[in-house]
C-alpha positions in Angstrom: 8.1 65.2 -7.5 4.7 63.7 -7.9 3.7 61.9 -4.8 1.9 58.1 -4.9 -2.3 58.2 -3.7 -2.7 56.0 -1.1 -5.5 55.1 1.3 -5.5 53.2 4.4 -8.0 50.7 4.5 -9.0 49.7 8.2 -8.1 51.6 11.0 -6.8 49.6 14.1 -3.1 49.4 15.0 -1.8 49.0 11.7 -3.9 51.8 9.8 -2.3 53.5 12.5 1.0 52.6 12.2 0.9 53.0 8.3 -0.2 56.8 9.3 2.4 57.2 10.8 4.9 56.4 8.2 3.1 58.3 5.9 3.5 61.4 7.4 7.1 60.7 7.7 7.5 60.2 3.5 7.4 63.3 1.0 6.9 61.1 -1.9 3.4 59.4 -0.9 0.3 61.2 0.2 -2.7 59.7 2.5 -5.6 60.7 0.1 -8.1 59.1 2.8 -9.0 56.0 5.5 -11.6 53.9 4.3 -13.7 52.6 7.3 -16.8 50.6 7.9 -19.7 52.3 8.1 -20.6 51.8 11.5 -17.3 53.1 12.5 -17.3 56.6 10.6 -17.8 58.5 13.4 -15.3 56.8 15.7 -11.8 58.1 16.7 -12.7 61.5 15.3 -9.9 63.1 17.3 -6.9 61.1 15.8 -8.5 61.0 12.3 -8.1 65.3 12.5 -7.6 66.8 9.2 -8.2 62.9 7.2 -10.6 62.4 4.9 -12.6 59.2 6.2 -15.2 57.4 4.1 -16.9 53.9 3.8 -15.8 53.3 0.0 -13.0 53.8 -1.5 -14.5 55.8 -4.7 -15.6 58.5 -2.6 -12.1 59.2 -2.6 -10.3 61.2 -5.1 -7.0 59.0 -7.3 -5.8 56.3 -5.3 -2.9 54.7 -6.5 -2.1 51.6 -3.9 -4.7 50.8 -1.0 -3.0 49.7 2.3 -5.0 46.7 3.5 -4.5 47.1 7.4 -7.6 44.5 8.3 -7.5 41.2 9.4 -5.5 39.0 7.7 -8.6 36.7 7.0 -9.9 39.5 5.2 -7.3 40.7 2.8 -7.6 38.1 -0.1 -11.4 39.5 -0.5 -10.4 43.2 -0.1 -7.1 42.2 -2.5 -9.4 41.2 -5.3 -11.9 43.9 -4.5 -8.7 46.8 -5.4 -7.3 44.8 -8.0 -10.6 44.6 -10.0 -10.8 48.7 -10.2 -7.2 48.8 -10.9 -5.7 50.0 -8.0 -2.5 48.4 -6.4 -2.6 46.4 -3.0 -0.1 46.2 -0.1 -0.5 44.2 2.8 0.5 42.4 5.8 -0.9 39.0 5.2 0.6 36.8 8.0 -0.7 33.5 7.6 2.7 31.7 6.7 1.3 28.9 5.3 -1.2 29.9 3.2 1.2 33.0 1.7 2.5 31.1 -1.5 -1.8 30.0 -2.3 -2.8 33.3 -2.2 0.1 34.5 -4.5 -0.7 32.1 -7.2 -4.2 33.6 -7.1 -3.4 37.0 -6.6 -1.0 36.9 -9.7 -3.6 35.9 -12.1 -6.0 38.9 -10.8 -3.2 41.3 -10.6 -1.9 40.5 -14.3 -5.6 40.1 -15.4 -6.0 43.9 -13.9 -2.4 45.8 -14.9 -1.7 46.0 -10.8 0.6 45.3 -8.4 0.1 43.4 -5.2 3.0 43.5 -2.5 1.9 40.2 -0.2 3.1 39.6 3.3 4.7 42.7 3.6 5.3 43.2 7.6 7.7 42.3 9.8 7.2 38.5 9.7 6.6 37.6 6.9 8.1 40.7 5.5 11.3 42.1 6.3 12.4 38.7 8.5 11.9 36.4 5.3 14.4 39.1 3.5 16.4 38.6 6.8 16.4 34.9 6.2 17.4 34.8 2.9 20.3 36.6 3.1 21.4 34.6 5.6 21.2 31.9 3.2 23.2 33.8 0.4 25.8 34.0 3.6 25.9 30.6 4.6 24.4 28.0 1.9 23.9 25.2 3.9 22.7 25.0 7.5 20.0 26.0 9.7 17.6 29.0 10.6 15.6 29.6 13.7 13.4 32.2 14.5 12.7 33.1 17.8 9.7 35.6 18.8 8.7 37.8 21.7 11.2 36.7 24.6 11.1 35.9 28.1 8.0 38.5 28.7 6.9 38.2 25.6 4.9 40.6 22.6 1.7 41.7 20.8 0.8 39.2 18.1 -1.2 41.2 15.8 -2.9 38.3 14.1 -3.7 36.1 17.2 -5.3 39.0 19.2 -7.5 39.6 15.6 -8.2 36.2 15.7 -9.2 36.1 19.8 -11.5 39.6 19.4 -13.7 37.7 16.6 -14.6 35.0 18.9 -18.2 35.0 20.3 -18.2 36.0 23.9 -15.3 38.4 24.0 -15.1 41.3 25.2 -11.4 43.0 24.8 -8.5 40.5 24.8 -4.4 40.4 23.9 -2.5 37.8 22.5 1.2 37.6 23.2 3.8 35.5 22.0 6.5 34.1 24.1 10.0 32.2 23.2 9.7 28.6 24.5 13.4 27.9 23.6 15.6 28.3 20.7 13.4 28.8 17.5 10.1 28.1 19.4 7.3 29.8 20.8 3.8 29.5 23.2 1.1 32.1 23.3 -0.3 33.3 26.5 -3.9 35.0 25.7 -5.5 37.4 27.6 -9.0 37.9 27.6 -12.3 39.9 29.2 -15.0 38.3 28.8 -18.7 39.8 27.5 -21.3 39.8 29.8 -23.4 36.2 30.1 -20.3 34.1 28.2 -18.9 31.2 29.6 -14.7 30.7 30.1 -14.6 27.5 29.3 -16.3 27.9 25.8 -14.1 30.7 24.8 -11.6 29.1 25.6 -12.3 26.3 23.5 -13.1 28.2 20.6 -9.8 30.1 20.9 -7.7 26.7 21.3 -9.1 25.5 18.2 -8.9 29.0 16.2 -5.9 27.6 13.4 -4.1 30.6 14.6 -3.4 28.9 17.8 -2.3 25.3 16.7 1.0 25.6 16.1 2.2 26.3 19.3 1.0 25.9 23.6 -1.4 28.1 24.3 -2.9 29.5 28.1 -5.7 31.3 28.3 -6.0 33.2 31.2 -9.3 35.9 32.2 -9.2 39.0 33.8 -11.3 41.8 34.9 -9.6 44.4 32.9 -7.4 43.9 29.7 -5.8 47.2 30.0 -3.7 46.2 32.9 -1.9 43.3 30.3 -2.3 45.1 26.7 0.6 46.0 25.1 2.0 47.2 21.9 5.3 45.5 22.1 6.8 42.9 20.1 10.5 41.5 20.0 12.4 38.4 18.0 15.2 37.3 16.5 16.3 35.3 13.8 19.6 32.9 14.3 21.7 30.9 10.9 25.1 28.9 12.6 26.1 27.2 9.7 29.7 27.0 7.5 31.7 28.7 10.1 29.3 31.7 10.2 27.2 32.9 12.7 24.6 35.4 11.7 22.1 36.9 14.5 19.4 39.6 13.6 17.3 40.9 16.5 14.7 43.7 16.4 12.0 44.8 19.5 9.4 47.6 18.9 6.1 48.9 18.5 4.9 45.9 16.6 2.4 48.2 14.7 5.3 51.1 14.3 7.1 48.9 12.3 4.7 46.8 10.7 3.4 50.3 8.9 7.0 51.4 8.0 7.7 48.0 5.7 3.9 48.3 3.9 4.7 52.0 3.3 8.2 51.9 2.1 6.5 48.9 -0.1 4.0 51.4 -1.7 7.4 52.6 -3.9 7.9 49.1 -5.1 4.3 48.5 -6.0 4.7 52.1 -8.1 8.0 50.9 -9.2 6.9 47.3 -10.7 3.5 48.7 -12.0 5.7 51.6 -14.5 7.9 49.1 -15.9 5.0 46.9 -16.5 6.2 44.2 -14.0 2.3 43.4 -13.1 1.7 41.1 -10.7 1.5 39.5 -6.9 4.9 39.7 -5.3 6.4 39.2 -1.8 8.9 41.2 -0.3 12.0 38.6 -0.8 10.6 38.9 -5.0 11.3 42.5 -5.8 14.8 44.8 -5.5 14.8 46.5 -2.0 16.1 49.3 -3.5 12.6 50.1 -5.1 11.6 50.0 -1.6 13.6 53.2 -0.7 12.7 56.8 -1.0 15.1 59.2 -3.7 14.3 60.2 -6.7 17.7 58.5 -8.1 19.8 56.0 -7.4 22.4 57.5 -5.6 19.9 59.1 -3.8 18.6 55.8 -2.9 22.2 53.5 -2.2 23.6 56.8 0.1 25.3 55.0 3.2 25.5 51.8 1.2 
């Protein structure tokens, strides 16, 4: 079996998770982690063994880069790949600017014989697929989606968002439901020495990633106490005499970096039958998604 290059690129909580699944999968190989420079030397310990460099050509074939960096980031980086021919996966999570970026990434990926897998996380990701099969199941009616419960869970994006503001020092942004098919966000944050509460604060309020929903800022000594990893939803459809409930609760990075690995093989998949191209997760078979070298490998337990 000839295993699919990949390289992580970014290493926070994603990169990590993504890692993770990797050394789970015997048909895809971490060639490398491509890092900033002036973070080379960090995290030496957990990067054991890894090849870790500050461009991606140091490294030897890569077939798909796994963008785990900030969201705001991955439409550069996506191009970046695409123009030295090398496939993109990522976990793009701004919702509303998802089907803008595909329409440019389609062009560059075509223009480039490469694949790009967009919005390939848990939401979007694995939830839109979710969501539109509960529309195969009940065609009409209506679909909620409900995320991080009563105590509620790491949002990825937000706390991104939160670290990039000037004057902060460490901070955590969780989502909470606010009844059915809503949600607030309660943000942590420590401060940096000499910046002012009320400032941040503002900046964060306005941040786009924050306008869509109530958000309290609260500031504390130390954001270890309130960190957390967690993450937990659920997606409802009542319609046509059905009821259809999905829930899932987790390590938000865990499984975050198990749907972009498992979406490396559909990447590989669409690029040999010449299927080139920006695609989201609901666009391609989820079958490519799976490991087995055949189908029946791949449909065992259907």
């Amino acid at each position: 079996m000839q295993r699919i290059n990949v390289a992580i690129i970014g290493w926070g909580n994603v990169g990590r998770g993504c890692k993770r699944a990797i050394e789970e999968c015997k048909d895809i190989a971490l060639v490398g982690v491509v890092r900033r420079p002036a973070s080379l030397l960090k995290n030496r310990e957990e990067l054991k063994n890894t090849t870790v460099v500050s461009d991606i050509t140091e490294l030897d074939k890569v077939d798909v880069a796994l963008l785990c960096v900030p969201s705001r980031e991955v439409p550069e980086k996506m191009k970046l790949y695409q123009k030295m021919g090398i496939c993109t996966v990522d976990s793009y999570d701004e919702h509303q600017n998802i089907a803008a970026l595909k329409k440019v990434a389609d062009l560059d990926a075509k223009a480039h014989n490469v694949v790009s897998m967009i919005g390939c996380g848990w939401d979007p990701g694995t939830d839109s697929v979710v969501r539109a099969l509960m529309k195969i199941v009940a065609i009409t009616g209506q679909t909620t989606t409900t995320f991080g419960g009563e105590k509620g869970g790491r949002s990825m994006g937000h706390t991104v968002a939160v670290k990039a503001i000037d004057g902060v020092k460490d901070a955590v942004a969780l989502t909470l439901a606010n009844g059915r098919g809503k949600q607030k966000r309660r943000v942590y944050v420590e401060l940096a020495d000499g910046a002012k509460a009320e400032v941040v604060e503002k900046a964060i309020k306005k941040d786009p990633y924050f306008l869509d929903a109530p958000t309290e800022v609260l500031f504390v000594k130390d954001i270890n106490k309130y960190n957390t990893l967690h993450h937990e939803g659920e997606v409802e459809r009542t319609a046509m005499e059905v009821h259809q409930l999905y829930n899932v609760s987790g390590e938000n990075p865990e499984f975050t970096g198990n749907v972009m690995v498992s979406c490396v093989r559909a990447c590989m998949t669409a690029k040999a039958r010449g299927e080139f191209g920006a695609y989201t997760l609901v666009e391609r078979p989820l079958v490519d998604c799976l490991a087995g070298v055949t189908v029946e490998d791949k449909l065992e337990g259907y």
